[in-house]
C-alpha positions in Angstrom: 7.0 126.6 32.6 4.0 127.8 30.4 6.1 128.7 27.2 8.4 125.8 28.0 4.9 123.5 27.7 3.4 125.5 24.7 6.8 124.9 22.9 6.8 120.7 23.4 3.0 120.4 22.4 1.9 120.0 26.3 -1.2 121.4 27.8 0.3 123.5 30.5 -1.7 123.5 33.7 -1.2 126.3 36.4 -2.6 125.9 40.0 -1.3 125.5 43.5 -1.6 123.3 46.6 -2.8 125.9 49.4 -3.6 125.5 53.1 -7.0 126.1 53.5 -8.8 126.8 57.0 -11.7 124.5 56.1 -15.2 124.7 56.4 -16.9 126.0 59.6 -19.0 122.4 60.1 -15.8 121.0 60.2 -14.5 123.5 62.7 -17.4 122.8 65.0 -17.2 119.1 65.1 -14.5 119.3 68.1 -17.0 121.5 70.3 -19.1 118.4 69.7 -16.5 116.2 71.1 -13.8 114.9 68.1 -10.3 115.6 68.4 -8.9 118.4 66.5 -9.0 117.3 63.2 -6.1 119.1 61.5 -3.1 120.6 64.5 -2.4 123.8 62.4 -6.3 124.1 62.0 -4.7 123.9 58.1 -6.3 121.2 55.4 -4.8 120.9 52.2 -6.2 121.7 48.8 -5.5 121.9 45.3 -6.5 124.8 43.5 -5.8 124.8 39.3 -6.4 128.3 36.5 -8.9 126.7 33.3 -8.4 130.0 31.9 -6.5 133.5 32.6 -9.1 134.7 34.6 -8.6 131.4 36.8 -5.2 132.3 37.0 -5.7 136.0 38.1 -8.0 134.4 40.9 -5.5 132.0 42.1 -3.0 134.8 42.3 -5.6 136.0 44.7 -5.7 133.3 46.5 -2.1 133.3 47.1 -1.6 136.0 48.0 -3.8 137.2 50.5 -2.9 135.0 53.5 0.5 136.6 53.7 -1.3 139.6 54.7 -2.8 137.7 57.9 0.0 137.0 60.8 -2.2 134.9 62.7 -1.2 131.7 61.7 2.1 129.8 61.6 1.4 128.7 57.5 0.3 131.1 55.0 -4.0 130.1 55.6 -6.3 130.4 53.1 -9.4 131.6 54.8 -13.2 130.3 53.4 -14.2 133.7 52.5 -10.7 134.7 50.3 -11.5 131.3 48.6 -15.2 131.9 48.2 -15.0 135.2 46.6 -12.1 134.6 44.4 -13.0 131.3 42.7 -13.9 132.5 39.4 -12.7 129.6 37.1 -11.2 127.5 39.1 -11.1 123.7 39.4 -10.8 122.3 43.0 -9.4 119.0 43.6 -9.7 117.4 47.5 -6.2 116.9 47.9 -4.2 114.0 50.0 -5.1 112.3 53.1 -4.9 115.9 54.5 -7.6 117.4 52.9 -10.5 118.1 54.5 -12.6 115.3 52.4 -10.2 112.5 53.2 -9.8 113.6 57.0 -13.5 113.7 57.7 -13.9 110.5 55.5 -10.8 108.5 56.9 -12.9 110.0 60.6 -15.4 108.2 59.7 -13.6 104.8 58.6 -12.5 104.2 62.0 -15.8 104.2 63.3 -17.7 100.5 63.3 -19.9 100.7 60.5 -17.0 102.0 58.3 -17.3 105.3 55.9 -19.5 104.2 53.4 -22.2 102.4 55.8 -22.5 105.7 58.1 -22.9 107.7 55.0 -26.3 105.7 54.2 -27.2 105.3 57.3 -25.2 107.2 60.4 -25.5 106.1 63.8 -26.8 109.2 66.0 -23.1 109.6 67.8 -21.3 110.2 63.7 -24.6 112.4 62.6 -22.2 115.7 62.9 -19.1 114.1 61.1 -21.2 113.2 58.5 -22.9 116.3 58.2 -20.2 118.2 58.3 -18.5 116.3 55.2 -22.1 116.5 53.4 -21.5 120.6 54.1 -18.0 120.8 53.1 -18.9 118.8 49.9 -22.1 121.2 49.2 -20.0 124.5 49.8 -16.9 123.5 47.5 -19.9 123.0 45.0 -21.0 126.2 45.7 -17.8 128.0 45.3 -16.3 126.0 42.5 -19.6 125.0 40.6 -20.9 121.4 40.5 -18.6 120.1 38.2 -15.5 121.5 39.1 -14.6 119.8 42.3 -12.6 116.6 41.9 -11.7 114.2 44.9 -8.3 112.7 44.2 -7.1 109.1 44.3 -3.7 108.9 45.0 -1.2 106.3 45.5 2.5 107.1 46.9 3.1 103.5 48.2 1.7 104.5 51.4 -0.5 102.0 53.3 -2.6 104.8 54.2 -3.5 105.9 51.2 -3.9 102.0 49.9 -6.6 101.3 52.6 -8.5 104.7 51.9 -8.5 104.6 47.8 -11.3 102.1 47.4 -13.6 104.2 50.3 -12.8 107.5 48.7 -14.1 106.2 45.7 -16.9 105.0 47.0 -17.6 108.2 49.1 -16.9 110.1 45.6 -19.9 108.0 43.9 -22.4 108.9 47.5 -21.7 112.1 46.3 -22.1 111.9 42.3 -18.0 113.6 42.5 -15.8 113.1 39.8 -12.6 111.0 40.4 -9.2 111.7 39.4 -5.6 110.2 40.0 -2.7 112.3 41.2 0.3 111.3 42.7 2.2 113.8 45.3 5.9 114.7 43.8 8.2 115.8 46.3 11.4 115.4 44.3 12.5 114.6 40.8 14.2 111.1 41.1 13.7 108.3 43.2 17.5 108.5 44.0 16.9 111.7 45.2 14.5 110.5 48.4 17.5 110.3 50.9 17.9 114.3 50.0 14.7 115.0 50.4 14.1 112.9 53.8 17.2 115.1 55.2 15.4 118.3 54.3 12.1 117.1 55.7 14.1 115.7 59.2 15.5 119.2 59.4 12.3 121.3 58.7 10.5 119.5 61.1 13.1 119.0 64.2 13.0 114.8 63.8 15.7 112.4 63.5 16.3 110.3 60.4 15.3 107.3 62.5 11.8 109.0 62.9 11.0 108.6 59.4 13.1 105.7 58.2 10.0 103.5 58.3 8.1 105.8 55.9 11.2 106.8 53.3 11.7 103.3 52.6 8.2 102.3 51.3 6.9 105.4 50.1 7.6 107.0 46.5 7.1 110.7 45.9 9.1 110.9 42.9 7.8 112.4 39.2 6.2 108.9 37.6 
């Protein structure tokens, strides 16, 4: 991949999409009565090399949760990330993430995401302390200007509704923006393959996710 890039004049960028346990505020906001906010207790985030020593410290990364049994998908924990982050870029990820699930939390609330950010009624005061702590310890780890919150647009009304808070969120918290897309699969003609795999890995029927292969698009743009 990296020669292959060199060789066609393209900057070649290495990183890896990891499960990450989260922060511990965000842990702690179902003791204070919110649902479980991820069910594998696994958020989603992108991790990306700007150098070779980045790249060494990804390796790190992941590697080390296949060390750790305890959990059913190979878990980053906070401290492996924390101490191995040496040139790394962070971006937040899809709705999965931990900034869009704590954000799309706290669109659902009256008030919506961007009001209880300015001013939180008492009830949302740990939600939105907990994504104020998430956003100060990704800072922390990856250095102010190296975590990115993504916008990203797969056709999904989800993802539609949550773009223009995200960004706004992003600007709350002086974040930088950048646009991804998820890519599943090559072609769009190859979606029906792909939806077969995904029906199989997860124990559904087709007709479970027919609704969701026909609108959305995870194809290389």
């Amino acid at each position: 991949f990296y020669s292959k890039c060199k060789d066609y004049g393209i900057k070649p960028i290495v990183g890896s999409e990891i499960y990450y346990e989260g922060t511990t505020s965000a842990a702690k906001l179902t003791g204070d009565g919110f649902p479980p906010l991820r069910p594998t207790d696994a958020y989603h985030l992108v991790v990306l090399a700007k150098s070779l020593v980045g790249y060494y410290s990804l390796c790190r990364i992941v590697s080390a949760p296949y060390s750790d049994p305890r959990t059913p998908v190979p878990l980053v924990r906070h401290e492996v990330l924390k101490h191995n982050a040496d040139d790394l870029i962070a971006l937040s990820s899809c709705l999965r993430g931990e900034f869009a699930t704590l954000g799309e939390l706290l669109a659902q609330q009256d008030g919506g995401l961007t009001g209880h950010l300015q001013d939180p009624a008492e009830e949302f005061k740990p939600l939105v302390s907990a994504l104020d702590k998430h956003v100060a310890e990704m800072k922390a780890i990856f250095g102010p200007d190296n975590y990115y919150i993504e916008i990203i647009d797969n056709n999904l009304p989800q993802q539609k509704r949550m773009i223009p808070l995200l960004a706004a969120a992003a600007t709350h918290y002086n974040l930088p923006l950048v646009a991804t897309a998820d890519c599943h699969y090559l072609n769009p003609d190859d979606q029906e393959a792909h939806a077969v795999l995904t029906a199989i890995k997860n124990d559904l029927r087709m007709s479970d996710i027919r609704g969701r292969i026909q609108t959305s698009e995870f194809h290389v743009l």
